[in-house]
SERO-4910 file (N, C-alpha, C, O; in steps of 0.05 Angstrom, whole numbers):
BEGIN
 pado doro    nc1    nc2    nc3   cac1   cac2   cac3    cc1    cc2    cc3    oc1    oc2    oc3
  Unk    A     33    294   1003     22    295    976     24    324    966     14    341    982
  Unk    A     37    337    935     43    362    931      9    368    924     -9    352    917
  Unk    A      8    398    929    -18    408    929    -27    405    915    -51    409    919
  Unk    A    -19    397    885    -26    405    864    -53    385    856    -76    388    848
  Unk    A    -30    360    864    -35    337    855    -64    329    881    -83    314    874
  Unk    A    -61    342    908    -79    342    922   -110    351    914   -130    336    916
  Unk    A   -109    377    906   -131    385    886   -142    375    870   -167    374    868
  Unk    A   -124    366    854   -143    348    829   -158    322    839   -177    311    828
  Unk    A   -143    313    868   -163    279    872   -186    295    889   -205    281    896
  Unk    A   -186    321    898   -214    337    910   -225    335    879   -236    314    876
  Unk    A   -224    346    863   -236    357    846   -252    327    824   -272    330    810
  Unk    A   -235    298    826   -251    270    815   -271    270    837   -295    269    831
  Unk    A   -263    271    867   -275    256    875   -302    278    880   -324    266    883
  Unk    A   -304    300    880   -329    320    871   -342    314    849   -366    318    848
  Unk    A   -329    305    832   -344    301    797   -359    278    809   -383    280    811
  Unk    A   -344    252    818   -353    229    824   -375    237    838   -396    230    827
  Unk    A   -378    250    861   -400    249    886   -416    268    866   -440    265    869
  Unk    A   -409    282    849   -431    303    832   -446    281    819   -471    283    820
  Unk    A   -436    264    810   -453    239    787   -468    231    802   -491    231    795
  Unk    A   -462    219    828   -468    193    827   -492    208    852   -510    194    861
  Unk    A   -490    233    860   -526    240    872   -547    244    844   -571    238    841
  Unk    A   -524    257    821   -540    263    803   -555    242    792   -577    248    784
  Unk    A   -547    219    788   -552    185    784   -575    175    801   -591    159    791
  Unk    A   -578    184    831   -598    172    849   -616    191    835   -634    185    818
  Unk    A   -607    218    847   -630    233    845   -653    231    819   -677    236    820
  Unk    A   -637    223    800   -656    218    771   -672    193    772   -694    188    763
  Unk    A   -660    180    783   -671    152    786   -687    143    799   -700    123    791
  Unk    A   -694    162    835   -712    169    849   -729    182    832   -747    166    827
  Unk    A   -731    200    821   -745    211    801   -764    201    781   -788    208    776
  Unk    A   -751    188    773   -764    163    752   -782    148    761   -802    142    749
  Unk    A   -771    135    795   -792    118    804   -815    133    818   -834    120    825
  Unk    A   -813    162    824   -835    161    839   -847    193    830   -859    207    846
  Unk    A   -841    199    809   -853    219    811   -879    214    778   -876    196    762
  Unk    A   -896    229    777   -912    210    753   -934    240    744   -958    241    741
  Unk    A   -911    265    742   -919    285    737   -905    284    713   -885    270    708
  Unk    A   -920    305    692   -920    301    664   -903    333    658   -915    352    667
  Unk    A   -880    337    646   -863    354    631   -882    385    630   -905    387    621
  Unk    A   -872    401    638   -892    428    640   -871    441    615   -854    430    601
  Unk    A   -879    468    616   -855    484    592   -860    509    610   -882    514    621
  Unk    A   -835    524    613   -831    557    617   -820    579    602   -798    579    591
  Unk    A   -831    592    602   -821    607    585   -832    648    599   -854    653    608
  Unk    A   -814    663    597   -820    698    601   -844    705    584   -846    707    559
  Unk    A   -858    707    602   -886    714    585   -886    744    577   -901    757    563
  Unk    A   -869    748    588   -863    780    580   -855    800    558   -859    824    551
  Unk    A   -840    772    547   -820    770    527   -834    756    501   -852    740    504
  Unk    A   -819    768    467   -833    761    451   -815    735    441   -791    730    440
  Unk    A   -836    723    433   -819    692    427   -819    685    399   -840    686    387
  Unk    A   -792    677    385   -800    684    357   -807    662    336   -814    664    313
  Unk    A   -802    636    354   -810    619    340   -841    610    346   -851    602    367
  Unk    A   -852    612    320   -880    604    323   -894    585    342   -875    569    345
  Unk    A   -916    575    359   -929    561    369   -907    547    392   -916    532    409
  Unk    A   -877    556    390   -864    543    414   -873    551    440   -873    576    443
  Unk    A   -880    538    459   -897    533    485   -877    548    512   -885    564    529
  Unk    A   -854    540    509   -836    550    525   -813    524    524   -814    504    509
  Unk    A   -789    531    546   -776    508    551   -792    481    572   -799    484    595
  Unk    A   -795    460    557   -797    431    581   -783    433    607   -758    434    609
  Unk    A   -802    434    630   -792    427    652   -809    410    673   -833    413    678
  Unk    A   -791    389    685   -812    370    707   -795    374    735   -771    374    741
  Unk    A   -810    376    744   -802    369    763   -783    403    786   -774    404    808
  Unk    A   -784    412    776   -770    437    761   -746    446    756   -736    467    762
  Unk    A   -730    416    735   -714    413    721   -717    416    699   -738    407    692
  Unk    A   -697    430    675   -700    439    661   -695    410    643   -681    392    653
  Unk    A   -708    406    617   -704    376    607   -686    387    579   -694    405    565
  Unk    A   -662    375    574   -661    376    552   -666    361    527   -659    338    526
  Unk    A   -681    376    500   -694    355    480   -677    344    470   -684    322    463
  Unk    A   -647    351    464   -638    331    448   -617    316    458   -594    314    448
  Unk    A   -629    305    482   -614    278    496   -636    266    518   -629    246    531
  Unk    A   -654    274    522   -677    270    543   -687    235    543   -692    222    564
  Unk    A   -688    224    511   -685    207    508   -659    184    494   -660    167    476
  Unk    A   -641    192    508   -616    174    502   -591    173    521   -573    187    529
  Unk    A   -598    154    523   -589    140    550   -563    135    550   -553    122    569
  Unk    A   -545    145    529   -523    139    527   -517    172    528   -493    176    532
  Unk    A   -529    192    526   -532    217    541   -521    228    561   -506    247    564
  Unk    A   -531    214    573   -538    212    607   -525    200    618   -532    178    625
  Unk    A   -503    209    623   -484    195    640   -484    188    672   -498    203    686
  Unk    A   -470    165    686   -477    155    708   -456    159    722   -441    173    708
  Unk    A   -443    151    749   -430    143    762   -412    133    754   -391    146    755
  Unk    A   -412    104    741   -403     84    727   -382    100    703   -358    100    704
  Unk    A   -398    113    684   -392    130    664   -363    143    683   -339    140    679
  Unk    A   -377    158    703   -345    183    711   -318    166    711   -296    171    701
  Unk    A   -329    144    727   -309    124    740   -284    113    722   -260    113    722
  Unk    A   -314    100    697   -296     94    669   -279    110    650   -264    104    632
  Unk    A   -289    137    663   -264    154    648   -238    157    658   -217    151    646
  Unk    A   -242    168    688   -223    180    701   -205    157    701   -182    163    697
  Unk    A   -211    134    705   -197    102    704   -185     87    673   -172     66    672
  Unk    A   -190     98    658   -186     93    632   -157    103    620   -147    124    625
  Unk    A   -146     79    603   -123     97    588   -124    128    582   -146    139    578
  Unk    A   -105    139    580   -100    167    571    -87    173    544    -64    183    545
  Unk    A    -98    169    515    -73    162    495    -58    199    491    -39    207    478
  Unk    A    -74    209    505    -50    248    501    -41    253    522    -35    277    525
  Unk    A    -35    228    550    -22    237    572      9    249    563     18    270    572
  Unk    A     22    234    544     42    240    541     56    269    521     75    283    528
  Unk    A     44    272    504     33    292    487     21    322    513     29    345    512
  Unk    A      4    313    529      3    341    551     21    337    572     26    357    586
  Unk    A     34    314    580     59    331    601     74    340    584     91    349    599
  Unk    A     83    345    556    109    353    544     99    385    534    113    404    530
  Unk    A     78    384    531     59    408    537     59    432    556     52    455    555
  Unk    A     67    420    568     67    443    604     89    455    602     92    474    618
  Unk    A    118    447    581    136    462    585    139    479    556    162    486    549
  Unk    A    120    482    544    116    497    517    106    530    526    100    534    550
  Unk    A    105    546    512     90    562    512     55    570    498     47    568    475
  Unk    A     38    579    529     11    585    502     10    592    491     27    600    476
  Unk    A    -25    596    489    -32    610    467    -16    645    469     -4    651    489
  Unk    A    -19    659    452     -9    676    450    -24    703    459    -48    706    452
  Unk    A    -12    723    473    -29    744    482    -19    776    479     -1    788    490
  Unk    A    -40    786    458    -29    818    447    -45    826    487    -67    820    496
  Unk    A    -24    839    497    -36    859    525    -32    893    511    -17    903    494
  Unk    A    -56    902    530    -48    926    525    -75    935    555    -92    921    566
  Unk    A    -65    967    559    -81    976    585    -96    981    577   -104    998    593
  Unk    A   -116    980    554   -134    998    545   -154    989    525   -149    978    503
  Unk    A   -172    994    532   -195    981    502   -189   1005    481   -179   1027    486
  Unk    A   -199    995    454   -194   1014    426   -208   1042    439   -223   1045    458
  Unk    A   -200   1058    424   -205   1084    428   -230   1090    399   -226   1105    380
  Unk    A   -253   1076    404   -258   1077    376   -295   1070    385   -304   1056    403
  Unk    A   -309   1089    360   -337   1085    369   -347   1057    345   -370   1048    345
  Unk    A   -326   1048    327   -329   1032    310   -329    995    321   -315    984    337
  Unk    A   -354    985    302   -352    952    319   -329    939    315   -313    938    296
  Unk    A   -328    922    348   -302    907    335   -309    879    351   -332    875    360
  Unk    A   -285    858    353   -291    849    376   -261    830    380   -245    819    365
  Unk    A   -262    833    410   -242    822    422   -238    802    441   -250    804    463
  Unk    A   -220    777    437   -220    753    449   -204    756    482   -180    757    486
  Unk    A   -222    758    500   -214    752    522   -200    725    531   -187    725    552
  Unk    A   -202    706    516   -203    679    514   -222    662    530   -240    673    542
  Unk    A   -218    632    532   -242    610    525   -260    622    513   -256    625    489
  Unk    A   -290    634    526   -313    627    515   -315    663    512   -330    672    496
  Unk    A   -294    687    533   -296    709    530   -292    725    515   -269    731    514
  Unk    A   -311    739    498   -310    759    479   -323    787    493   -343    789    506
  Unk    A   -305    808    484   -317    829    490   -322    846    452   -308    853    433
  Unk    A   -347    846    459   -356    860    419   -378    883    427   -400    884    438
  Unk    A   -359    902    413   -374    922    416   -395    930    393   -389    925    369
  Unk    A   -418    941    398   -435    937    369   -455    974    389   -466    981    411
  Unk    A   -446    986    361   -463   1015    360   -456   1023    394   -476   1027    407
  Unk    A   -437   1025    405   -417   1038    419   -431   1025    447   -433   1039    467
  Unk    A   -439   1004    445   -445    985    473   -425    962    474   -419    951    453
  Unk    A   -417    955    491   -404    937    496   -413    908    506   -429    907    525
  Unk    A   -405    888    499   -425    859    505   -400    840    517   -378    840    507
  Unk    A   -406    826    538   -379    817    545   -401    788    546   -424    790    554
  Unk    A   -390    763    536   -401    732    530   -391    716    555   -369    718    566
  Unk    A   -403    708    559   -392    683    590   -363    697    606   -339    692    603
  Unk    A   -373    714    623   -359    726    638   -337    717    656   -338    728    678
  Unk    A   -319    702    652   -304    680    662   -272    696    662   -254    680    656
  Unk    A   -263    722    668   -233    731    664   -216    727    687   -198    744    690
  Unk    A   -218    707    706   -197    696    728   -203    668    729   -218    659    712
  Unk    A   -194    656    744   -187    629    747   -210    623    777   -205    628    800
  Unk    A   -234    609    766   -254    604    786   -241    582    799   -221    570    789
  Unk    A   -253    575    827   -242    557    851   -230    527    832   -243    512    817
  Unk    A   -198    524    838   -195    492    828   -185    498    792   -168    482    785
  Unk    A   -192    511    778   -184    523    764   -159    536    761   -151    553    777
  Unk    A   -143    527    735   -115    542    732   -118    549    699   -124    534    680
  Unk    A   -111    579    701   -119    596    682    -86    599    661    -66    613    666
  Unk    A    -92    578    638    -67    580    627    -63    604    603    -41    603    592
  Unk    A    -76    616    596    -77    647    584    -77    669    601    -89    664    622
  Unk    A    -67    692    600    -62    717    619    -86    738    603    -88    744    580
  Unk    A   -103    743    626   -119    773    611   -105    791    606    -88    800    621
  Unk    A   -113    804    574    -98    813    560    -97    836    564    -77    848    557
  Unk    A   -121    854    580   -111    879    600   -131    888    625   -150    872    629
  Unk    A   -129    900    633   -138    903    664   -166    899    671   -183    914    661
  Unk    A   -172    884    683   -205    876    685   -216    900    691   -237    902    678
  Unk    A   -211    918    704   -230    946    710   -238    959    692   -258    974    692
  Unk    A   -221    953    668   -219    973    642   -232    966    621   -233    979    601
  Unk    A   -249    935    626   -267    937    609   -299    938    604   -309    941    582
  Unk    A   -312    935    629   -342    958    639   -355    952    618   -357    966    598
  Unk    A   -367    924    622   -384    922    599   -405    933    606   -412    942    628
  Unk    A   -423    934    573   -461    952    583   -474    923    591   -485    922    613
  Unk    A   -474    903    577   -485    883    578   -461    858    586   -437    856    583
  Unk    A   -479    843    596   -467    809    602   -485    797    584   -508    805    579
  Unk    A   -473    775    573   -490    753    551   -477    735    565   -453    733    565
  Unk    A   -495    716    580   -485    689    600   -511    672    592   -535    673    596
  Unk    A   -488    651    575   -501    629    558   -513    608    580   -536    602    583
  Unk    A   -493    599    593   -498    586    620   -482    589    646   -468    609    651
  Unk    A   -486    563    668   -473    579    690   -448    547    691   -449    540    714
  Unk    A   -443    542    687   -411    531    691   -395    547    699   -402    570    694
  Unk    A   -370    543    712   -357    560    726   -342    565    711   -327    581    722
  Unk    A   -333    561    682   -311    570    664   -336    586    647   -328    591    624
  Unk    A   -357    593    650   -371    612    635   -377    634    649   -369    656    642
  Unk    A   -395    630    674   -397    647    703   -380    649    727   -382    636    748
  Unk    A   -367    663    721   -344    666    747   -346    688    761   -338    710    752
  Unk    A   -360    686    790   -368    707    810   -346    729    822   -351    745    840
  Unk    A   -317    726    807   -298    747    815   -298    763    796   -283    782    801
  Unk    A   -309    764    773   -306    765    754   -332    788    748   -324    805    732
  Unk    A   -356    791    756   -378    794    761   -369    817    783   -375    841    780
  Unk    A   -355    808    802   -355    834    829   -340    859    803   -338    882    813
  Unk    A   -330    857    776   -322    886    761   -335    890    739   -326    901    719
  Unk    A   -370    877    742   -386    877    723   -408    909    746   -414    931    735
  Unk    A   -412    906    759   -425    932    770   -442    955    758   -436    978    750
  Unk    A   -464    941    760   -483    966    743   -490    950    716   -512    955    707
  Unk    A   -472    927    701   -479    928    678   -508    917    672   -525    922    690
  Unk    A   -516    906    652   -546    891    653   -540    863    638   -531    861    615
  Unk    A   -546    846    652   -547    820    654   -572    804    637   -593    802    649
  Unk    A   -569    792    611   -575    776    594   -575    750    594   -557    739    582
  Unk    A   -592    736    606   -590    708    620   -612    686    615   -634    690    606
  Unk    A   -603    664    621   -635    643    617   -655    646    644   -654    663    662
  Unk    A   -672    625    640   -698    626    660   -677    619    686   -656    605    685
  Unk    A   -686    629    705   -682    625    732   -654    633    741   -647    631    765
  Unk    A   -637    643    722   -620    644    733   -608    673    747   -585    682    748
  Unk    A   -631    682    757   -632    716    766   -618    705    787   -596    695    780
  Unk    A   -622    704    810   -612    705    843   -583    686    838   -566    691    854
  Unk    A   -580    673    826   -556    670    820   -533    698    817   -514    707    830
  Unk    A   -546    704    794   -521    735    793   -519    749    806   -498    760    813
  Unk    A   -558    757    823   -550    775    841   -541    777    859   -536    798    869
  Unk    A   -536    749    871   -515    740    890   -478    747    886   -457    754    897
  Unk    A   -490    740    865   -454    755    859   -451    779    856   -428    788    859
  Unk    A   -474    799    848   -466    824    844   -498    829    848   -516    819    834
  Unk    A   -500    845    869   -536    862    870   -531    878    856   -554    880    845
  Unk    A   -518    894    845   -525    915    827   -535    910    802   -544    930    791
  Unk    A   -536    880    786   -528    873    768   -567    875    750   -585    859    754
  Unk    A   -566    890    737   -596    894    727   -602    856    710   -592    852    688
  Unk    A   -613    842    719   -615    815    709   -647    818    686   -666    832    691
  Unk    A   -643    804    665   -668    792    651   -670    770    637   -650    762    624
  Unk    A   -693    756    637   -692    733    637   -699    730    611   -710    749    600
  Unk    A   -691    703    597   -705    694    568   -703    654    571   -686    639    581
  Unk    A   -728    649    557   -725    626    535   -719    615    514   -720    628    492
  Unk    A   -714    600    515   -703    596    481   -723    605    455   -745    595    450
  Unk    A   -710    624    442   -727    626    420   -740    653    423   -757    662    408
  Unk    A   -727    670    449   -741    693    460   -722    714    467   -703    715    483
  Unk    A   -733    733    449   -716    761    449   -726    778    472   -748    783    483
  Unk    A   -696    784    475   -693    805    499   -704    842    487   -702    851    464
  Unk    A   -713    855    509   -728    886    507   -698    899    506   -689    900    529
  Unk    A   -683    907    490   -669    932    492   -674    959    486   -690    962    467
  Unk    A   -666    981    496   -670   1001    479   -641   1006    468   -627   1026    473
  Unk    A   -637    994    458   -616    996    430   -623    993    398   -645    987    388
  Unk    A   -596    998    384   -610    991    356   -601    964    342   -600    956    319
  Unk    A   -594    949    374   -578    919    354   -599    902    378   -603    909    401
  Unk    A   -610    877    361   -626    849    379   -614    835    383   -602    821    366
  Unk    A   -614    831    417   -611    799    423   -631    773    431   -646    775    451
  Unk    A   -631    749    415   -646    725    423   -633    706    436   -608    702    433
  Unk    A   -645    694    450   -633    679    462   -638    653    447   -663    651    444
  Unk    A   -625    633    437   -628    594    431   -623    583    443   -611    588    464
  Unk    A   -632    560    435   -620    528    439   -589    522    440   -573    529    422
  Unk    A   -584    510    459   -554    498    466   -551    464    469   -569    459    484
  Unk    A   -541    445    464   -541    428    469   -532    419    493   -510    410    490
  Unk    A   -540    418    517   -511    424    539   -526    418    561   -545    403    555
  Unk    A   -527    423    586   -539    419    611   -523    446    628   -505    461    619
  Unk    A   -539    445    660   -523    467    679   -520    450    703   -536    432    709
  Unk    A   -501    457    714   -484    446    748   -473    459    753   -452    459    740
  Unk    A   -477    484    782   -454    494    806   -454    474    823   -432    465    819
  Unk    A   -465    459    842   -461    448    851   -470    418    851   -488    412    836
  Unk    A   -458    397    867   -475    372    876   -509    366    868   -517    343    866
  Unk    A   -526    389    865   -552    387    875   -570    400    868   -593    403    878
  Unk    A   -557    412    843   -573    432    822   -568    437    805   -560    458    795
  Unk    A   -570    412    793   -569    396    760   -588    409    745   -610    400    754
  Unk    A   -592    426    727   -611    436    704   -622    448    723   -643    455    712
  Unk    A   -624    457    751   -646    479    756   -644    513    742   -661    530    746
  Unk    A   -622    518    729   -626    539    705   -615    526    681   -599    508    676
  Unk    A   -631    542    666   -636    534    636   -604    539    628   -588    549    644
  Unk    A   -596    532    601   -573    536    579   -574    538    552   -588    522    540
  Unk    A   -560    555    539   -564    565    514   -538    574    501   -514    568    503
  Unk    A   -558    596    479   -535    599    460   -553    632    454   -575    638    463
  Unk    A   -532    649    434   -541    686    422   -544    677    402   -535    657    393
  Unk    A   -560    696    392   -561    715    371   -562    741    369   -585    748    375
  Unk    A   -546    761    363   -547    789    357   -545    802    329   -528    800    312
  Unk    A   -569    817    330   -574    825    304   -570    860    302   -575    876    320
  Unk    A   -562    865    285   -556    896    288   -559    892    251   -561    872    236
  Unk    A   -558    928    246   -576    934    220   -560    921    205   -572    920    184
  Unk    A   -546    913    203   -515    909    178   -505    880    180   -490    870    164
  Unk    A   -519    865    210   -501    839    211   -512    824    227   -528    832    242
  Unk    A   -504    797    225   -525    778    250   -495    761    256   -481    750    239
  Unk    A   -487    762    292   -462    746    304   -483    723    319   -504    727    331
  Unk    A   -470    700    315   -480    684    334   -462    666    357   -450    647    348
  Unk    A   -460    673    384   -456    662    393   -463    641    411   -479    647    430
  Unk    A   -450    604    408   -457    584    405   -461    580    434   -484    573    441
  Unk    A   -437    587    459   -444    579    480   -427    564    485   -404    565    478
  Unk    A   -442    545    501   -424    513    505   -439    489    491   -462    485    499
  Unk    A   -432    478    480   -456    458    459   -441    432    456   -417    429    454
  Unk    A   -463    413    454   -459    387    429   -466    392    410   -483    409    407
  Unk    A   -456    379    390   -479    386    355   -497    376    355   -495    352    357
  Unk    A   -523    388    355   -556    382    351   -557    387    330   -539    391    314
  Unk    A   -592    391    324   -607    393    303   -606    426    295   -602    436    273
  Unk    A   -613    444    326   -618    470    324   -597    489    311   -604    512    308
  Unk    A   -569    482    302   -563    495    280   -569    500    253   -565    520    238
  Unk    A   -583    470    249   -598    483    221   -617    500    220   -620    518    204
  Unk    A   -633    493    239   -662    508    246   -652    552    259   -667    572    261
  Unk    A   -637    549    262   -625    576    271   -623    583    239   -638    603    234
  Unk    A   -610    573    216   -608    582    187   -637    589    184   -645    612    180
  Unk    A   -655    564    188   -683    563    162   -700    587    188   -723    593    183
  Unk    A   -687    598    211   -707    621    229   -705    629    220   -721    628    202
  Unk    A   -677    651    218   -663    673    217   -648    678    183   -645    698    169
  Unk    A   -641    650    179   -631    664    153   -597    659    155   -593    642    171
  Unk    A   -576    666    146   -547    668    150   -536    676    162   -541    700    164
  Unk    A   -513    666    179   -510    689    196   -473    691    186   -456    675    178
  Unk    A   -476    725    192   -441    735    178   -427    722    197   -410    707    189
  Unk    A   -431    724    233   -400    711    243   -416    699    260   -437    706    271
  Unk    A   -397    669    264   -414    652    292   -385    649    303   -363    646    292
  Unk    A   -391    649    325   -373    635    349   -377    604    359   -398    593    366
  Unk    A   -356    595    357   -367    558    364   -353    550    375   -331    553    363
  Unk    A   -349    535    401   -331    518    414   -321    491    400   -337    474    391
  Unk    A   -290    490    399   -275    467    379   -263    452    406   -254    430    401
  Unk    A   -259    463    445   -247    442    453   -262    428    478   -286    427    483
  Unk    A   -247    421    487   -254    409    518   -281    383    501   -305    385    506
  Unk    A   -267    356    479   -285    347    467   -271    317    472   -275    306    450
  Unk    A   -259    302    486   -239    280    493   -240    269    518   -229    286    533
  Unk    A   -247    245    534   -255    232    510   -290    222    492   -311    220    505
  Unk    A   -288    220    470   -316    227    459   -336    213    456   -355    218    441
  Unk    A   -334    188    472   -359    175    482   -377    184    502   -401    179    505
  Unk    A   -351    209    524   -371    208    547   -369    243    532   -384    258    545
  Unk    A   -358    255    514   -360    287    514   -376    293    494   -376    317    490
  Unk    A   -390    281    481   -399    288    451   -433    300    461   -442    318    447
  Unk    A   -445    294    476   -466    307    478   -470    336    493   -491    349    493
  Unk    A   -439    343    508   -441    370    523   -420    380    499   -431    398    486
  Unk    A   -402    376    492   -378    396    466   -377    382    443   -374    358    442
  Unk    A   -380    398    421   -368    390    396   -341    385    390   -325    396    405
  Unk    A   -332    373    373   -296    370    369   -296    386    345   -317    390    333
  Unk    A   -271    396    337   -271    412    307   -283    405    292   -293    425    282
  Unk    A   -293    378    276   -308    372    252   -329    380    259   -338    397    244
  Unk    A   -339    376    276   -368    381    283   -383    411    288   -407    416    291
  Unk    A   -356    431    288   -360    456    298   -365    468    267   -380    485    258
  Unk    A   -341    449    253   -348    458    216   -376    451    202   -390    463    186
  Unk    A   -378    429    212   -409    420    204   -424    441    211   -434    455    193
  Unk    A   -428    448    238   -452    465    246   -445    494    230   -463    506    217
  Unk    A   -428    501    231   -421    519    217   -429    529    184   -435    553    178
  Unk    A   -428    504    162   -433    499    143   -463    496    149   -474    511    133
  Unk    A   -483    484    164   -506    482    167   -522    509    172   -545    510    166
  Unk    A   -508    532    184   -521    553    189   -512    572    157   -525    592    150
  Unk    A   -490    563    143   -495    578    125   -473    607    129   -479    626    116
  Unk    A   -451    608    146   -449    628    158   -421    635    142   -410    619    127
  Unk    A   -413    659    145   -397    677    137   -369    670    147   -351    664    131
  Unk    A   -367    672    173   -340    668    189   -343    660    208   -361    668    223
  Unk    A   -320    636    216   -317    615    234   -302    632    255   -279    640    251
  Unk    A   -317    637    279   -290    647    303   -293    623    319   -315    619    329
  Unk    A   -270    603    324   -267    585    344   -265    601    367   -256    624    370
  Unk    A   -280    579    385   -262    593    410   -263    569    438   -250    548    435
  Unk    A   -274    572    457   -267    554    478   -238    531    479   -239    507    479
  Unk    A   -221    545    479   -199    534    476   -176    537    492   -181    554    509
  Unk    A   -159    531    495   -132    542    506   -127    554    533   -105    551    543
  Unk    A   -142    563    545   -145    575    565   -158    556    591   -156    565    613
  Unk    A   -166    537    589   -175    517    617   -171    495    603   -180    490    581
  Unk    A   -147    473    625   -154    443    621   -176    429    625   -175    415    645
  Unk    A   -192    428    614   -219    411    619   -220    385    608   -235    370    620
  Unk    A   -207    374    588   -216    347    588   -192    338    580   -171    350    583
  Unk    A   -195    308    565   -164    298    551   -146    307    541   -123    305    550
  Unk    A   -155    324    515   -140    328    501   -119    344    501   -116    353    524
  Unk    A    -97    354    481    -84    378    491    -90    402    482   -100    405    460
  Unk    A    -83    420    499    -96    448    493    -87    460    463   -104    472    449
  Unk    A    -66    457    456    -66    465    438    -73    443    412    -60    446    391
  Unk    A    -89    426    413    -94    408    396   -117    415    378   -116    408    355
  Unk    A   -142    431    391   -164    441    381   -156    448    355   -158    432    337
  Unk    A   -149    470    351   -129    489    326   -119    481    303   -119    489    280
  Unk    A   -107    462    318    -92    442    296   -115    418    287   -115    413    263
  Unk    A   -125    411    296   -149    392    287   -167    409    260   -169    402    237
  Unk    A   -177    432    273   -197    450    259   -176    460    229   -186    459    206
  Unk    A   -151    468    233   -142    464    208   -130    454    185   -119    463    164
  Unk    A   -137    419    201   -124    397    184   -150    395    167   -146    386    144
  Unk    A   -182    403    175   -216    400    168   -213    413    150   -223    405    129
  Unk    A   -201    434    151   -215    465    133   -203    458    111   -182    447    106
  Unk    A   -226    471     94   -227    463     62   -238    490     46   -223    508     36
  Unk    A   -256    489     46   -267    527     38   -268    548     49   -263    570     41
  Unk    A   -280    537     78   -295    551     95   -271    574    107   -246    572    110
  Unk    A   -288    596    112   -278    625    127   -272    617    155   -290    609    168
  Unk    A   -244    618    167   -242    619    193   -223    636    210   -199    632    210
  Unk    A   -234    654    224   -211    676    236   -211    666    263   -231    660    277
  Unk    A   -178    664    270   -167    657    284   -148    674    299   -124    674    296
  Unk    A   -164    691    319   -164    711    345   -142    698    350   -137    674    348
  Unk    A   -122    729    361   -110    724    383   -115    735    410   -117    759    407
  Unk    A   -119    729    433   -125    740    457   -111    767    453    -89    771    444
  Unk    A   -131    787    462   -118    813    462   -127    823    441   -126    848    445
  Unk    A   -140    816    405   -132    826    381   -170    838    383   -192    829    389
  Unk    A   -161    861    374   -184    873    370   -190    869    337   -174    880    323
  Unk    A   -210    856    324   -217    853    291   -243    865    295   -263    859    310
  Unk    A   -237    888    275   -261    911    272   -278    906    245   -271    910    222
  Unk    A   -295    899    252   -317    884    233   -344    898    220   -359    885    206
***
């Protein structure tokens, strides 16, 4: 059997054995446990939405509100089975794919020479944006984690870009990638509840702080970060389903508010991010890995839906991103792109190329 093809039936039959403890384990749960939803939240930390309690947690799993009750949510065993076993209608459309060229990549050895904001697409979910001469690097993911094949090339030398801060929305392995982290050293780490000893396992140096949703982080800088709501769940392994929380940014600096989305379904909390905060000039939003969308719609949005949320926050400029760079679900990689601009009608959308520094 070629290796290739060896890997991937490791990698069903992991998803499968991932479901289907995750399936008992909830289900054990249900029958025998008859403890009532607690909330956590950094008491340390100021929280900006009024009278919110913290995040829901039982058991000390993190619950998410907007699928907690919907059962078509919550996927089973059955669910994985029915996918992985199901027609494919873009099988044909992505093998003719593999002999195309990607997405496209400006390289260069060197970050801008410049104390001015900008920001730059590492690709999927990675941005490195610099704001008042700090550097912020978003879901730290620039190699190809275990099982993973990285079809974008980093656009220049991982040593060379030394972020001050990590903004890690959640821990999926195409957002947190622990090789990736060993050339983060020294920086300070921006994270949800619990997910400290995680990083510092990948890197002890790594100054970690924690937040809830709705709860701004202490900098001594002159730009804010909050942490939100994500639609989404967390899994590294088999057996630690939601034991750290998942989210989404906000960064506010004197002149501009960026938001980045994370990994999401479309919820409610994009509107409610407008009627907090107000408009925001640039959001970042994931358009792929959304196929097929019975079983993907509550962890990724598809392009319409990234426009909706988008139009719901009121916002300035559309930066897609989670794209091109990891096969994760049906569709084809370069299909996101083209979807999002068969949608677009008014709306502002800049469309990064890996490598392109846009100084903002």
């Amino acid at each position: 059997m070629p290796r290739r093809h060896f890997l991937k039936q490791v990698i069903i039959w992991l998803s499968s054995l991932s479901a289907l403890l995750s399936f008992r384990n909830a289900t054990a749960t249900q029958a025998t446990s008859s403890s009532q939803p607690k909330t956590l939240k950094n008491t340390s930390l100021r929280t900006l939405k009024s009278d919110y309690p913290g995040n829901p947690i039982k058991d000390g799993l993190f619950l998410n509100p907007y699928t907690v009750n919907d059962p078509a949510a919550n996927h089973g065993f059955g669910d994985i089975l029915k996918w992985r076993l199901s027609d494919k209608p873009y099988k044909a459309q992505k093998e003719q794919e593999k002999s195309l060229p990607g997405l496209d990549v400006i390289h260069s050895n060197t970050l801008p020479a410049t104390d001015q904001d900008y920001i730059l697409w590492l690709g999927h979910a990675s941005f490195l944006i610099q704001i008042g001469g700090k550097r912020l690097l978003t879901d730290p993911c620039l190699t190809a984690p275990p099982m993973f094949t990285r079809h974008t090339e980093l656009p220049l030398p991982i040593n060379n870009i030394q972020p001050d801060y990590l903004l890690i929305s959640h821990g999926h392995y195409d957002h947190l990638d622990s090789d990736t982290l060993k050339h983060c050293s020294h920086s300070k780490a921006l994270i949800p509840l619990k997910m400290t000893p995680l990083v510092q396992e990948m890197n002890p140096t790594i100054e970690c702080q924690e937040a809830g949703w709705y709860q701004q982080y202490q900098l001594a800088d002159d730009f804010e970060v909050i942490y939100l709501p994500a639609n989404h769940w967390y899994r590294r392994t088999p057996f630690d389903k939601n034991e750290i929380l998942w989210g989404s940014f906000l960064i506010k600096t004197p002149s501009k508010m960026l938001y980045f989305g994370g990994d999401t379904g479309y919820a409610e909390h994009f509107k409610e991010i407008k009627q907090l905060f107000g408009k925001v000039d640039i959001t970042f939003l994931p358009i792929g890995a959304y196929e097929p969308r019975w079983f993907m719609k509550s962890s990724h949005m598809n392009p319409q839906e990234a426009l909706q949320a988008y139009r719901e926050m009121g916002a300035g400029v559309l930066v897609p991103m989670h794209y091109g760079t990891f096969d994760l679900t049906d569709e084809p990689l370069s299909l996101p792109p083209k979807v999002l601009k068969e949608n677009t009608t008014t709306e502002t959308v800049k469309y990064l190329t890996i490598g392109e520094s846009w100084f903002i």
